[in-house]
N, C-alpha and C positions, 0 to 999 in steps of 0.2 A: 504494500500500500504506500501513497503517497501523502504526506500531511503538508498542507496548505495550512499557514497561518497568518494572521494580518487582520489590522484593527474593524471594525464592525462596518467604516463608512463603505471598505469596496466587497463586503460580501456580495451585496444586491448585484452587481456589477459583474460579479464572477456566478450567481447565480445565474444571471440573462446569460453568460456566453454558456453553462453549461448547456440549461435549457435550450439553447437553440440548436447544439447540436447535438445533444441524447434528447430531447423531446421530454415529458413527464418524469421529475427525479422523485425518487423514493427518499425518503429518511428512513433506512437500514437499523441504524442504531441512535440511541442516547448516552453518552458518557459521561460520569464525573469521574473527576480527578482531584486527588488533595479533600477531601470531604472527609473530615472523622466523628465529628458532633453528627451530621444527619448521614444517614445510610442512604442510597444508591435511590431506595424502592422510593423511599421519603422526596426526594428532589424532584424526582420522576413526577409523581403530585402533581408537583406544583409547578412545574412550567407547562406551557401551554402547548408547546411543537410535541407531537404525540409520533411514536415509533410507529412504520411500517404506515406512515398514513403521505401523502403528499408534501414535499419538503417546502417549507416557507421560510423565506429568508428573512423577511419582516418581524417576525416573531420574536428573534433574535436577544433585541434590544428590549423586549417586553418581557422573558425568559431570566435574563439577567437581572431587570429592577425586580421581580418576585422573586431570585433565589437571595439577593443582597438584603431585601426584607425580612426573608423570614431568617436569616442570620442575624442583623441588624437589631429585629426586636427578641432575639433570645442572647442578648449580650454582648455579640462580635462587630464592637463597631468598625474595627480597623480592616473589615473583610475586602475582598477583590478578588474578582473573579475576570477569567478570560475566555473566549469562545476560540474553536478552530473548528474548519469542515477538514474532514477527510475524505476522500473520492475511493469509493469503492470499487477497484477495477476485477476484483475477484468474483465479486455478487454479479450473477447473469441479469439484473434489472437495473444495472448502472445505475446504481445510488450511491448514498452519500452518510458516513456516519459524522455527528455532534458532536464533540468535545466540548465540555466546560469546565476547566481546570482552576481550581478554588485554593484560595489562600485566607484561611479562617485569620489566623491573628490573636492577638489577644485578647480573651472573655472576661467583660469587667462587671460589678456587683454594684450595687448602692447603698451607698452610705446616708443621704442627708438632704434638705431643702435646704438653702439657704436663702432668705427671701426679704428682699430689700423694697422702700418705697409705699408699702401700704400703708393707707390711711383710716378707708373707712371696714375694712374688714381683718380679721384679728390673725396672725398668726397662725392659730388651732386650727381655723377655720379651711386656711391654704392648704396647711400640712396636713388636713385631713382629706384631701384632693386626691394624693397622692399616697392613700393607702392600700393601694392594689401592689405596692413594693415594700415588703420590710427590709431593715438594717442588714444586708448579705445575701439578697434576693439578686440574680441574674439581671442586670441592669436591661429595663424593658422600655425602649422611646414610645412604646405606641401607648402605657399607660402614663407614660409623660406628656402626650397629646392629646389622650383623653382628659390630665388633670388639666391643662392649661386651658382646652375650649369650655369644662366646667367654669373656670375660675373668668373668664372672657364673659361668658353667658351671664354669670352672676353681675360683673360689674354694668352689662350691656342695660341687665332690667332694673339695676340700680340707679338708672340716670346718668351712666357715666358710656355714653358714643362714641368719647374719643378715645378712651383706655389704650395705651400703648404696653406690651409685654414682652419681655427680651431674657433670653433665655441663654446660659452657658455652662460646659462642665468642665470639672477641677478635677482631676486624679489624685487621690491620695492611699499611698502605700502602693504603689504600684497597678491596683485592678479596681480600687473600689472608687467609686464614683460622687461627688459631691455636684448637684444641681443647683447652677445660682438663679433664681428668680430676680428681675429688677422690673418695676413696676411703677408707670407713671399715669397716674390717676385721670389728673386734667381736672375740669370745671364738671358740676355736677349741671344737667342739662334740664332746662322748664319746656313745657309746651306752654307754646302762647296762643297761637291759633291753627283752625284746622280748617282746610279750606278744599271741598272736592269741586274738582273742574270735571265738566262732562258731562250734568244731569239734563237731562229733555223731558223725559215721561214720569222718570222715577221722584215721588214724591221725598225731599229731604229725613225727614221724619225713620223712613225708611234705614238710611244709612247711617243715624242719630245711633239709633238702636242694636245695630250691627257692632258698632265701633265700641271699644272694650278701653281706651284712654278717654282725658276730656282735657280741656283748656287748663292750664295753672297746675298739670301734674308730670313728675318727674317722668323723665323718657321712660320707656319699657318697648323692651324691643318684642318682648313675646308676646306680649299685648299687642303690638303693632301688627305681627304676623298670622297672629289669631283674628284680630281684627280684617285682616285680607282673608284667609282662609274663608268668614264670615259671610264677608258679601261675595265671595263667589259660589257660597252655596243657596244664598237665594236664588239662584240660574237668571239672576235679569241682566247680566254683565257678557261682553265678550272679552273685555280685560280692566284687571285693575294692578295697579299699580301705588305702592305708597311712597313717599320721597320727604327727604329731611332739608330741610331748606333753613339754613344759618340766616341768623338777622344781624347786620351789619350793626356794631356799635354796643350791639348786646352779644356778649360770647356767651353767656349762659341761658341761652333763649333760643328755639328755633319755630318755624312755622312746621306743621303737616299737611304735606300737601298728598289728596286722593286723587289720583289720575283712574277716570273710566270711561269707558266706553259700553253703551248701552246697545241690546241685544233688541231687535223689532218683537213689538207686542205682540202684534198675532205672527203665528206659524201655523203650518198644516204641512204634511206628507206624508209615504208613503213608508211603510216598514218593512222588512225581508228579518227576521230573526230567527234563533233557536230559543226553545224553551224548554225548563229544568223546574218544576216545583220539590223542594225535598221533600217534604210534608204532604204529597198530594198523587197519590202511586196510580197516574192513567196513563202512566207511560212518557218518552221523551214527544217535541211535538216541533214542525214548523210552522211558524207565525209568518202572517199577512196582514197587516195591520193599514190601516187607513184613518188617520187623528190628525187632527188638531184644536185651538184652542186659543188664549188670551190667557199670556202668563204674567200679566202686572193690571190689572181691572183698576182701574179708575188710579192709579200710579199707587196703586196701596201692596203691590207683591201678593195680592191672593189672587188665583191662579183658576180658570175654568177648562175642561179638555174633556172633550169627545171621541173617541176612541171603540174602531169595530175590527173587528179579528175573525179570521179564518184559520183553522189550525189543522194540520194534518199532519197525520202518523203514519209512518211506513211498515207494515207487517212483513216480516222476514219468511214467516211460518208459511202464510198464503203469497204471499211476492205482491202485493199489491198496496199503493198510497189508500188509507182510509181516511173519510173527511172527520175527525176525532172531535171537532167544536166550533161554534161560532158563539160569538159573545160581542157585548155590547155595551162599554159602558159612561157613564158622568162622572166625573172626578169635579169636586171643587177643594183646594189645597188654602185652609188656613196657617200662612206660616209662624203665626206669635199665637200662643195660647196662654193661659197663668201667669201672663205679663214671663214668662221665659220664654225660651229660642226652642219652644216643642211646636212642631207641625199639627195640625188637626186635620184628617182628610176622611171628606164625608163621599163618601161615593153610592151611586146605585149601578147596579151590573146584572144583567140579564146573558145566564149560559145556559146554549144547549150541548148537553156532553152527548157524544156516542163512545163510550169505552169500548176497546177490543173486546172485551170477554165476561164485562161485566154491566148488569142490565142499562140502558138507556136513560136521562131523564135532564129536565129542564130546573135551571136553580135561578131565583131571583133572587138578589141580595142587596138589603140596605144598611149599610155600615156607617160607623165612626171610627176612626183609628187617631188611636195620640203615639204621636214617639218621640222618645227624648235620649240624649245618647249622657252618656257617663263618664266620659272620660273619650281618651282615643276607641277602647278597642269593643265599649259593651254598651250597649244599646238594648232599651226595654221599650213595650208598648202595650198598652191595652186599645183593646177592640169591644165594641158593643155594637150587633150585627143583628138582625132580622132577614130569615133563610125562608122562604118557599119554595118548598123542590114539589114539581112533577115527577111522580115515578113512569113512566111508560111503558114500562112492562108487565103493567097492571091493568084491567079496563077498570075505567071508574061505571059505578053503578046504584049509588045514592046520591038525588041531585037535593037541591034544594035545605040545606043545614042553613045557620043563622051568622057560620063562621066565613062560608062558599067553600069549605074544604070540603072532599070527598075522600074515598080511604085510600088512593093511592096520592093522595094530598098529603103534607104536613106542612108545621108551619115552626120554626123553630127560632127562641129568643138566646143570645147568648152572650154571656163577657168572660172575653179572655183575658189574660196577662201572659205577655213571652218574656224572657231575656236571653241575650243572645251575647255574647263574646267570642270575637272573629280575633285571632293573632296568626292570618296567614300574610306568607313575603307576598303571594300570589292570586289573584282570585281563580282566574280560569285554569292555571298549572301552577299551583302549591308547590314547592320543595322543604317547605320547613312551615312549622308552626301549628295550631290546632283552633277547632271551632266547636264551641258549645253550644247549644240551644235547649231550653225549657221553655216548656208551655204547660197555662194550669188555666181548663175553663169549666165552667157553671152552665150550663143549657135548661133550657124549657122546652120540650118537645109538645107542641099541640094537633092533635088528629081524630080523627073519628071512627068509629068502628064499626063491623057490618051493621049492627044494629043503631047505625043514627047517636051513638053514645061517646060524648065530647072525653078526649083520653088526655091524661098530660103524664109523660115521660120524662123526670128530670135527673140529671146523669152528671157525673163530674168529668171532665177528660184531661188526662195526665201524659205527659209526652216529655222524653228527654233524649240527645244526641250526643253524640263526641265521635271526633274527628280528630286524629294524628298525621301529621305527616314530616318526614326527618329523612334527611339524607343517607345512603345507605352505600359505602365504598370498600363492597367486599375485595379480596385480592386474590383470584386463582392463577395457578401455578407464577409464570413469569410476567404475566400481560401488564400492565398499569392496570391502575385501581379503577373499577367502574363507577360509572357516578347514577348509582339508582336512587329510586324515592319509594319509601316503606309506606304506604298508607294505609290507614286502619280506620276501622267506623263500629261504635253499637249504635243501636237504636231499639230506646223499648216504648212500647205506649200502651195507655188503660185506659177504657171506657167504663165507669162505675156507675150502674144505675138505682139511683137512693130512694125510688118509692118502690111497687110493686110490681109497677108496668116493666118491662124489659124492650120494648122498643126501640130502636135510635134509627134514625134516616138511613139514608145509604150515603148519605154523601160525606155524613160523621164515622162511617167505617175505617177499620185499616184493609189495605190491600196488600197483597206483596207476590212477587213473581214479576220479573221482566228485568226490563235493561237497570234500574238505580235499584233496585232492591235484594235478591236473587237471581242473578244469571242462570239459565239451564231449565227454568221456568218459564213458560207462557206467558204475556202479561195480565193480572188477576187471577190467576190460575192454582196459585198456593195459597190450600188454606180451603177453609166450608167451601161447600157446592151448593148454587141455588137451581142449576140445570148440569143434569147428567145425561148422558147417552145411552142406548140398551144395554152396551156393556159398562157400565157404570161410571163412565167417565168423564171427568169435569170437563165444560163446553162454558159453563159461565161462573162465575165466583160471586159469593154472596158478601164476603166480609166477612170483618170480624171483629170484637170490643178489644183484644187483645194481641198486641204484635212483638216478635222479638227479631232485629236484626243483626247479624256480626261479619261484618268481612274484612279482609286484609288481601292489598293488592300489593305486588308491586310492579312499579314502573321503569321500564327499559330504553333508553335513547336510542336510536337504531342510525339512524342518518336523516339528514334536511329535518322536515318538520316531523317526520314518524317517530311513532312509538309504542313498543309494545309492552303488551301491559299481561300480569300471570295473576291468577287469582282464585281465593276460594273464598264462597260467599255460603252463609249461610240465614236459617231462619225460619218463620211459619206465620200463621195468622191463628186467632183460637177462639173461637165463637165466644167465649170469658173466660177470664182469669181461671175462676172453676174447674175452666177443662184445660190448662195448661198442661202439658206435661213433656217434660225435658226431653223424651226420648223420640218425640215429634219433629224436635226441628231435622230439620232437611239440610242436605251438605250438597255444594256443585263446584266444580272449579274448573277451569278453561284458561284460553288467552283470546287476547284481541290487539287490533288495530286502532291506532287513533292516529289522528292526522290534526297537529295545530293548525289554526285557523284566526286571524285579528276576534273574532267574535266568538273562541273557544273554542274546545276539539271536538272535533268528528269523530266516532267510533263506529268499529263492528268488532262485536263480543263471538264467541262461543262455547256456552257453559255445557258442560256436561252435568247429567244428577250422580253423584256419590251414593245415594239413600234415594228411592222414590216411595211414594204411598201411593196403596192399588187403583185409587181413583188418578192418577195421573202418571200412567203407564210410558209415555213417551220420554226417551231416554235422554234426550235433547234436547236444545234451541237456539237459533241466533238471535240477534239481537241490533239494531243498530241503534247507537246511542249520539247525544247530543249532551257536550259536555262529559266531565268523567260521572261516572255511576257517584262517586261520592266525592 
């Protein structure tokens, strides 16, 4: 072999002459040299140019700031490193092995803050910045730059904008490390006035109330950016901007100025979407949507929208697009409620469902929804709702009651309460993080019976979730470490009904079978049967008061936007609590296809059953999905 070496500007250079005349180079190998603190497999990691895949010479320079770093913050500040290509004239595919040959240095510890210049915060306060390092702890910059934008951040909302912080180390005893802080405060800064340029429609008032600082109070910068966060979630903006504006003569004074740009009242168009209800098992669906609406009614930000939907599901089992739903509905969006920043949204919505496999029926719904968020990651709301469902797989046959219901009528009163805590990096492709939801609701069922006899059914409904999802970089034999995603899901839910009556609608059921719930299932297909076939086999699913779900996927990067996914899903539906019994749930596992997409992934599942029960003898099913199953 031949070793080419030379500084990083003419690799690119020597890279074009190889390519042009061997055409596509291989990266053969990855090499380090001089590495004794991290082992071979470890650096591999973490650079980016991957073995045996297409050699990129750009990468180079990228390759090096991440092996420098991850030395860097475990104590080698004195590190350097060097690149060389090798030309593999041996390997029948004329590639090219990597060299990066490392010069570790000396590994230093930390000793001490020394910290100069502060006024208005104490000592303790700094030095407690920086306690992600004790006295003889492997000197780490990257929690020295987490202490410094802490210690930044505090003076920021302190009133102090101009904060300047300057930072140097002192060696003492040869390895250990002394950090000097010097610290120059500057003027503590007033708001004088705030002044937004931009407004047309939007009534002032409006962004009074948004805005989290006021006249005559010390700067705050988180306030500031809360404040913007604010008015871009009212949706009446296409940009906002906040800006500090010094007043000449006054150094401890500045103006706020809100730069915006105002988004046109009405809108209307046309929607193409995918839809995922988690809580709502009819399957994955495409949307067609045709809306719009007045989203600043009289400059006050409440909001009116009319909104009609066609939705179809594609059946894998029969090959054919089914028209799944049309719906219809009013939205009007209170954005202040209790004098706080909760939404009120009162809506009316008229759906006709046709489920795959479970019976037909028409729902009219009149709601209230409050929601209020908690912080960044958890969010609660209640809802108070008025349901009439059409059954349609009923004939009605008692006309004339005092309520207009008949017995495939009900009419159902209800308040819920959710809360929800979402900590994923990701919405559509998660790699890290988990998502909780609870829900706990009170219903009043009202209906009638053959005999003309007014029935009320009232039931508690209990529902909870958890979602994991964590990076998962197993290592076989010699390859680099894979970069998977472990994701895991339960879900249990209860229907408790607390007088005598046992009835609940069909549309308060659980379902489960199909693409988000049990792959290898039908959709509606696990779990009671309301129609069976001669040979006893479930054709339509009835529901059920009680549901338990548990799977675990994981997820495979394969090339471009693909990716496959392995999985075993389990679970059942259970007419109540009552008839629960452990040795029912059902096991299926498979793999699939997903394809990312800006608007979420595409899938096609195919589960196999582990366990089947005699009423649902088919062995199989595919599935295509919208979004991951979980």
């Amino acid at each position: 072999m031949n070793t080419i070496k030379f500084p990083y500007k003419y690799i690119i250079f020597t890279f074009l002459i190889i390519n042009s005349i061997f055409g596509k180079v291989t990266l053969n190998n990855i090499e380090f040299k001089g590495n004794y603190f991290f082992d071979s497999g470890d650096l591999r990691d973490v650079v980016q140019s991957e073995k045996n895949k297409e050699f990129d010479a750009r990468l180079i320079n990228l390759d090096k700031i991440l092996l420098r770093n991850i030395y860097f913050f475990s104590g080698f500040l004195d590190i350097s490193i060097w690149d060389s290509i090798v030309v593999d004239h041996k390997n029948r595919n004329r590639g090219v092995n990597l060299i990066y040959e490392i010069t570790e240095g000396q590994r230093y510890y930390f000793d001490s803050v020394d910290i100069n210049g502060n006024l208005s915060l104490s000592i303790k306060y700094l030095e407690d910045q920086f306690r992600g390092m004790k006295r003889g702890d492997p000197f780490n910059q990257q929690i020295v730059n987490e202490a410094l934008e802490k210690i930044e951040n505090r003076y920021y909302n302190d009133g102090k904008p101009y904060i300047e912080l300057s930072t140097s180390r002192e060696v003492k005893e040869d390895s250990l490390l002394i950090i000097k802080l010097k610290i120059e405060e500057h003027l503590t800064v007033y708001i004088k006035n705030i002044i937004y340029v931009g407004l047309k429609r939007v009534q002032r008032f409006i962004l009074t109330r948004e805005t989290e600082f006021g006249r005559n109070e010390q700067y705050n910068r988180k306030k500031i950016e809360n404040t913007q966060k604010n008015i871009y979630k009212t949706g009446l903006f296409d940009y906002v901007r906040i800006e500090l504006d010094p007043i000449e003569d006054v150094p401890d004074s500045v103006n706020i100025i809100v730069k915006l740009k105002e988004k046109k009242t009405n809108w209307y168009g046309v929607h193409l979407g995918l839809a995922y209800e988690e809580d709502v098992y009819y399957g994955n669906k495409i949307n067609v949507t045709l809306q719009g609406g007045n989203r600043n009614l009289f400059g006050t930000a409440r909001s009116l929208s009319l909104h009609l939907t066609e939705s179809f599901h594609f059946d894998f089992n029969d090959k054919n697009f089914v028209h799944a739903e049309n719906e219809i509905f009013l939205r009007f969006v209170e954005p202040w409620i209790f004098y706080t920043r909760t939404p009120g949204v009162f809506q009316i919505n008229y759906r006709q469902l046709r489920p795959l496999n479970s019976a037909p029926f028409n729902l009219l719904t009149t709601s209230f929804l409050v929601e209020h968020d908690y912080g960044e990651w958890v969010k609660g709301s209640m809802m108070i709702s008025i349901k009439n469902l059409n059954n349609l797989s009923n004939e009605a046959y008692i006309q004339g009651n005092t309520e207009g219901l008949t017995p495939d009528q009900s009419r159902t009163y209800s308040l819920a309460f959710t809360m929800k805590r979402n900590r994923l990096d990701h919405f559509f492709n998660p790699r890290d993080g988990s998502r909780t939801m609870a829900t706990a609701g009170l219903s009043d069922n009202v209906y009638f019976d053959p005999g003309n006899n007014k029935k009320h059914s009232i039931y508690f409904t209990l529902t909870g979730s958890w979602a994991r999802y964590q990076p998962w970089r197993p290592q076989i034999f010699e390859l680099p470490r894979f970069h998977f995603v472990l994701a895991s899901r339960i879900r249990i839910g209860n229907i408790a009904v607390i007088n005598h009556n046992d009835y609940v609608p069909q549309n308060d059921l659980f379902f489960a079978g199909g693409a988000s719930t049990v792959r290898g299932y039908r959709e509606q297909l696990l779990g009671p049967a309301k129609v069976v076939n001669e040979r006893g086999e479930i054709i339509e699913g009835a529901g059920g008061k009680m549901i338990f779900l548990a799977n675990i996927e994981t997820r495979i990067p394969l090339f471009w936007l693909l990716m496959l996914e392995v999985f075993i899903d389990s679970g059942n539906v259970w007419k109540s609590a009552l008839d629960f019994n452990p040795a029912e749930i059902c096991f299926t596992t498979g793999a699939g296809i997903a394809f990312l997409t800006p608007i979420g992934p595409i899938r096609v599942d195919y589960g196999y059953k582990l366990n089947k029960p005699s009423t649902n003898p088919w062995p199989d099913a595919w599935h295509l999905g919208f979004y991951f199953a979980f």
